[in-house]
N, C-alpha and C positions, 0 to 999 in steps of 0.2 A: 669544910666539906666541899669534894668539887661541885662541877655542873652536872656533871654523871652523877652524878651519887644522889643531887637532888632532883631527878629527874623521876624517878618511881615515885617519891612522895609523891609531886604534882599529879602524876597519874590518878594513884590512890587517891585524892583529891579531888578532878576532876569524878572520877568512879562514883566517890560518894556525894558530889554534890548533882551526879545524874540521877543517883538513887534516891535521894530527896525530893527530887524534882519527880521523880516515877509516884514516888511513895505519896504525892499529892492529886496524882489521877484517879484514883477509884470513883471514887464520888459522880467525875465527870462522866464515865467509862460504864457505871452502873444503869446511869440518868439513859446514855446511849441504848444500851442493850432492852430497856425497856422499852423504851420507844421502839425498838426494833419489834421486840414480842409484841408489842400491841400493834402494830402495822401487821405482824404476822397471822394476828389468832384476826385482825381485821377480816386481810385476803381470805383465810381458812374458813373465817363464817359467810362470806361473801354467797359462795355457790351453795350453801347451804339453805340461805333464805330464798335466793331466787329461786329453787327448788319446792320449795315451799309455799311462794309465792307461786307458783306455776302449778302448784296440787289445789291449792285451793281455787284460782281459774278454774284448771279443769274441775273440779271438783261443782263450782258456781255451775257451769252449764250442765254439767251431769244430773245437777238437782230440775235445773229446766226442764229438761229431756224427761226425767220421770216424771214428774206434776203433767208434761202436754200426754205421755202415753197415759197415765192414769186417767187424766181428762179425755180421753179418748178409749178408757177401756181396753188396752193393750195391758194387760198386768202384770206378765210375763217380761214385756221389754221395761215396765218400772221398775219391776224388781231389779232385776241387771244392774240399770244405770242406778237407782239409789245405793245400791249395798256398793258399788263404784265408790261413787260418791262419799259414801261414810268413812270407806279405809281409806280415801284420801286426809280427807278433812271431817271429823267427827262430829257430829252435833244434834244435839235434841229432837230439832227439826225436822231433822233428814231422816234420824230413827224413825219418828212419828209416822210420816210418807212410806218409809218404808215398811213400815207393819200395815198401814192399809191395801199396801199393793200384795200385802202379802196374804191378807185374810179376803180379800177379794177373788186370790185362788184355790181358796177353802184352805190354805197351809195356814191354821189356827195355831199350833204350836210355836211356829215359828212367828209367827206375829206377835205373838204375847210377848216372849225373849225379851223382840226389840223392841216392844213399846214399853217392860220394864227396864230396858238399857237407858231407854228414852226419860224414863220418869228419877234414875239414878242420879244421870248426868245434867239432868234440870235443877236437882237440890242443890239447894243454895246458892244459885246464877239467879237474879233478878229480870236480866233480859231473858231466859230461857221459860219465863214462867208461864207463858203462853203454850210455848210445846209442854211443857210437864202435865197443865190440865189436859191439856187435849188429848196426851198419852192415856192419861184414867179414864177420860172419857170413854175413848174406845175399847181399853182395858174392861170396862164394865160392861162392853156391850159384846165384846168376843168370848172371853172365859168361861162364862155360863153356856157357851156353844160348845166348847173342848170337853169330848168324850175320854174316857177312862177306861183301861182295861188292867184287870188282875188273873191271872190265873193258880187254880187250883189244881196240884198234879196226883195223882193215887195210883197208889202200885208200889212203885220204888221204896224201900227203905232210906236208902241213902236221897238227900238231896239231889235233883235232876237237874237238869242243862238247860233252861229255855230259853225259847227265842220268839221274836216278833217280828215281821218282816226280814227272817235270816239273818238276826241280828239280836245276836247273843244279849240276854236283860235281868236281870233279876225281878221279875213279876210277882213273886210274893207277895207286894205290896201295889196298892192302885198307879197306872202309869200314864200319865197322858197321851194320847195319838190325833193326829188328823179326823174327822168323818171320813166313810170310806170301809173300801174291802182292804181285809189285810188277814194276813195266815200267822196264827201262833203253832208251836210246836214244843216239843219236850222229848229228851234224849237222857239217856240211863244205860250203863251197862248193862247188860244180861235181856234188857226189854226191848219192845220192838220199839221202835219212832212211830209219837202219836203227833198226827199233823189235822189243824180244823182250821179251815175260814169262818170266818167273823165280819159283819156289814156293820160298823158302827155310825150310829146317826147322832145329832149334835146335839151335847148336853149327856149322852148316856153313859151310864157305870155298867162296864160288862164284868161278871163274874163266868168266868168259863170253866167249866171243871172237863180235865183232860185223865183218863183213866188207862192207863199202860199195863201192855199186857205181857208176859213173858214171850222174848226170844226161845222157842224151841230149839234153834239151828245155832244160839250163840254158845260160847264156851266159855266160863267163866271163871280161869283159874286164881285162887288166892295163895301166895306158894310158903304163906307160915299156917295156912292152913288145910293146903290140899292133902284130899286123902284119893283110896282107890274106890272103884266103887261098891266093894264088898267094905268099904270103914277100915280098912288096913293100912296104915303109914302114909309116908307123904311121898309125891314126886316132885320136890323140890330136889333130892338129892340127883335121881335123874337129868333133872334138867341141866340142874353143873355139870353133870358129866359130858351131856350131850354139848354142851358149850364148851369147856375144855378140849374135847373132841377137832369139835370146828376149828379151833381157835387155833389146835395143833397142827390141825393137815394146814390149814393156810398156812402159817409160817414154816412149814416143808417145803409146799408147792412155791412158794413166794424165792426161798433162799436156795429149792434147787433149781430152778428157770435159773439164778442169777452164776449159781456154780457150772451149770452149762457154759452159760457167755462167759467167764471169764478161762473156762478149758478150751475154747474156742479159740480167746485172746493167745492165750498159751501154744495152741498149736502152729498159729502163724506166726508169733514172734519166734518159734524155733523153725518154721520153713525159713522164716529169711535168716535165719543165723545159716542155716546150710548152706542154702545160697551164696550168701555174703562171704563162707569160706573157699567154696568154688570161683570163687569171683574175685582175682588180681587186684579189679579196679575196686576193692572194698575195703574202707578204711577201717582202721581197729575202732576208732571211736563210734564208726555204725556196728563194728559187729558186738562190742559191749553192749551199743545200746538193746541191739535186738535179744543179748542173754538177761540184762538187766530185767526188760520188759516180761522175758519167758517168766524169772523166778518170780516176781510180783505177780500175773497173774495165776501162776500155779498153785501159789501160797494163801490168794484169795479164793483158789476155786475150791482146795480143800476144807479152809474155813467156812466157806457157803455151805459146803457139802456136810461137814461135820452137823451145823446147825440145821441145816434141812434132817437131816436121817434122826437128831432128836426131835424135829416138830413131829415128823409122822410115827415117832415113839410115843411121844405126848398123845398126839391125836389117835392113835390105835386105843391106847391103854383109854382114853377119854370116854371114845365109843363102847370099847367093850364095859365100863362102870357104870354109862347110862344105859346098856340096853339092862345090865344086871340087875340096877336099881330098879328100872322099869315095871319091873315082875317081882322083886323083892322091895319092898317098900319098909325103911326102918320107919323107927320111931315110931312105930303104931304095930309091928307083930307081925307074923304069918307071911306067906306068899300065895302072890296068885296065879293059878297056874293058867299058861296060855290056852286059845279057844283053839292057836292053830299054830304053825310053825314060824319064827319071828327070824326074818335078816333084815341086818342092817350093813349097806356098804356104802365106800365113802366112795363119792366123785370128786374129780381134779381134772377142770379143763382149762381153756385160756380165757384167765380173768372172773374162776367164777371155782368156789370150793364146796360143797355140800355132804347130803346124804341122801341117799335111797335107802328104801327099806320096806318091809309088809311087817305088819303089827299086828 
C-alpha cells in the first residue's frame, strides 16, 4: 500500500483518537457549568437580599416612627407608618402597634383584623409569644366595644339590595361596624329607595327594620308575563317588534350613508377618467386605474344600497308589527281598542336611529 493510500487511515486515526479524548471531557465540562450556575443563581440572589435587607431597614425605623407618634398621640401618622412597616417586613409586633394605633381612632374593626393577623402569625414562633399575648389582651379589651348592625327589610317579595355606607352588603345577618353615624339603605325593583341613619354606640346590636313602599312612577315590566291592562295578552310580542324595527332602520341608515360615499367614490373616479381622456399627457395605466376604481366603487355602492333598502324593509315591517301587537295582544285574547289615535314614525339623523310616536 502506498504512502497515499495510507494516509486516510492515519487520519481516521488521529479523528478517533480526538474523539476519545472528547469522549473523556463530560465529567470535567459538567463539574464547569455548575460552577457556573451556582455563581450565577449567586449574582441572581444577590440584589434580591440586599433588597430585602433594605425593607427590613426601612421597615426598622418605620416601626420607630409609629411607637414615637403613638407615644405622642398622633394616631393617624401611626397608622401610616406601621401598616408601612408591616408590607415591608411582617411581624407580630408591628400588627400588634398597629391595631392600637388603630382602635385609638375608634376604627374597632379594623383593629381587631390586625390584632387577629397578630395572634395567627405568633402560633407557633416562640420568640413571637409576647406579641401574641398582647394581641388577646387587647383583642379582649376592643371586641366587646364593636357594635353590630342587622337589617330587617319589608315590602319587597323578592330579596332587596342593601347597603351600608354605599356599600353593597348582605345584612340579613349581624355585621360588624365602627361606633359612629352611618346610613343603611335598601333598593328593590318596583319600590322606592328606603334610606335611615343610625348612631351606633360601642358594644351595641342594632336591629333596624326598614319598610319599603311602592314606586307609583316605576314600571315594572315582566315580558313571560306581561299582560294589558284590561288582562289581555302579552307585550312581549310588541316589544320584538319594536326591536326588530330599530334594528332595521339602523342597518338601512348605517349601509345607505355608506352607498352614498362610495357613489361619491364613483363619480370622481369617472370625472378623472374624462379628464385623463382629454389629456394627451395621460397615461393608459392612469386611465385604467381611474375605470378600475369607477367599477369597484359602483359595485360597492349598489351593494350598500341593496342592503340598506332591505334594512328599512325589515325595519318598516318591524314597526308596523309592534304597533299592531301593541293593541292586539296574543296569547291572552281580545283587543284593546285605542283611547286616541296612535303614530309611530321612525327617525334617522347623524349617528342616532329611533322612533317617535303618540300612543
Amino acid at each position: 500500500m502506498s504512502a497515499s493510500e495510507k494516509q486516510p487511515g492515519s487520519t481516521r486515526g488521529r479523528a478517533l483518537g480526538a474523539s476519545s479524548s472528547t469522549l473523556l471531557r463530560p465529567p470535567r465540562a459538567r463539574a464547569v457549568l455548575a460552577s457556573i450556575g451556582l455563581a450565577a443563581a449567586i449574582f441572581a440572589a444577590a440584589p434580591a437580599a440586599a433588597a430585602a435587607a433594605n425593607d427590613k431597614q426601612e421597615a426598622k425605623q418605620l416601626v420607630s416612627t409609629g411607637q414615637m407618634a403613638l407615644k405622642n398621640q398622633r394616631f393617624a401618622e401611626a397608622e401610616t407608618a406601621l401598616q408601612r412597616a408591616d408590607e415591608l417586613d411582617p411581624s407580630p409586633a408591628t400588627k400588634v402597634e398597629l391595631g392600637r394605633a388603630l382602635a385609638q381612632q375608634g376604627k374597632l374593626v379594623a383593629a381587631s383584623r390586625a390584632l387577629h393577623a397578630a395572634q395567627d402569625a405568633a402560633k407557633g414562633v416562640p420568640a413571637a409569644k409576647k406579641a401574641g399575648d398582647a394581641a388577646k389582651k387587647l383583642l379582649d379589651e376592643i371586641e366587646p366595644k364593636i357594635p353590630w348592625i342587622q337589617l330587617v327589610v319589608q315590602g319587597p317579595e323578592k330579596p332587596p339590595k342593601t347597603f351600608i355606607d354605599g356599600k353593597e352588603v348582605d345584612a340579613s345577618a349581624e355585621l360588624p361596624y365602627d361606633p359612629g353615624e352611618h346610613v343603611v339603605a335598601a333598593e328593590a325593583e318596583g319600590f322606592s329607595r328606603e334610606e335611615q341613619r343610625v348612631s351606633l354606640v360601642e358594644g351595641a346590636h342594632a336591629k333596624l327594620t326598614l319598610e319599603m313602599k311602592k314606586d307609583a312612577s316605576a314600571v315594572v315590566v315582566d315580558p313571560s308575563t306581561a299582560r294589558s291592562s284590561s288582562g289581555k295578552g302579552s307585550v312581549l310580542p310588541a316589544v320584538i317588534g319594536f326591536g326588530v324595527g330599530a334594528a332595521g332602520l339602523a342597518l338601512g341608515a348605517a349601509f345607505g350613508v355608506m352607498a352614498l360615499g362610495e357613489k361619491g367614490k364613483a363619480d370622481d373616479a369617472k370625472a378623472g377618467y374624462s379628464k385623463c381622456v382629454r389629456n394627451p399627457d395621460c397615461s393608459s395605466k392612469t386611465s385604467l386605474g381611474y375605470q378600475s376604481d369607477f367599477n369597484s366603487a359602483l359595485d360597492t355602492s349598489k351593494t350598500d344600497g341593496t342592503v340598506s333598502t332591505i334594512g328599512f324593509i325589515v325595519g318598516g315591517v318591524g314597526v308596523a308589527a309592534g304597533v299592531t301587537f301593541l293593541f292586539w295582544r296574543p296569547w291572552g285574547g281580545g283587543a284593546k281598542a285605542p283611547d286616541k289615535a296612535v303614530t309611530v314614525t321612525p327617525t334617522v339623523g347623524l349617528g342616532q336611529v329611533g322612533l317617535t310616536g303618540t300612543f
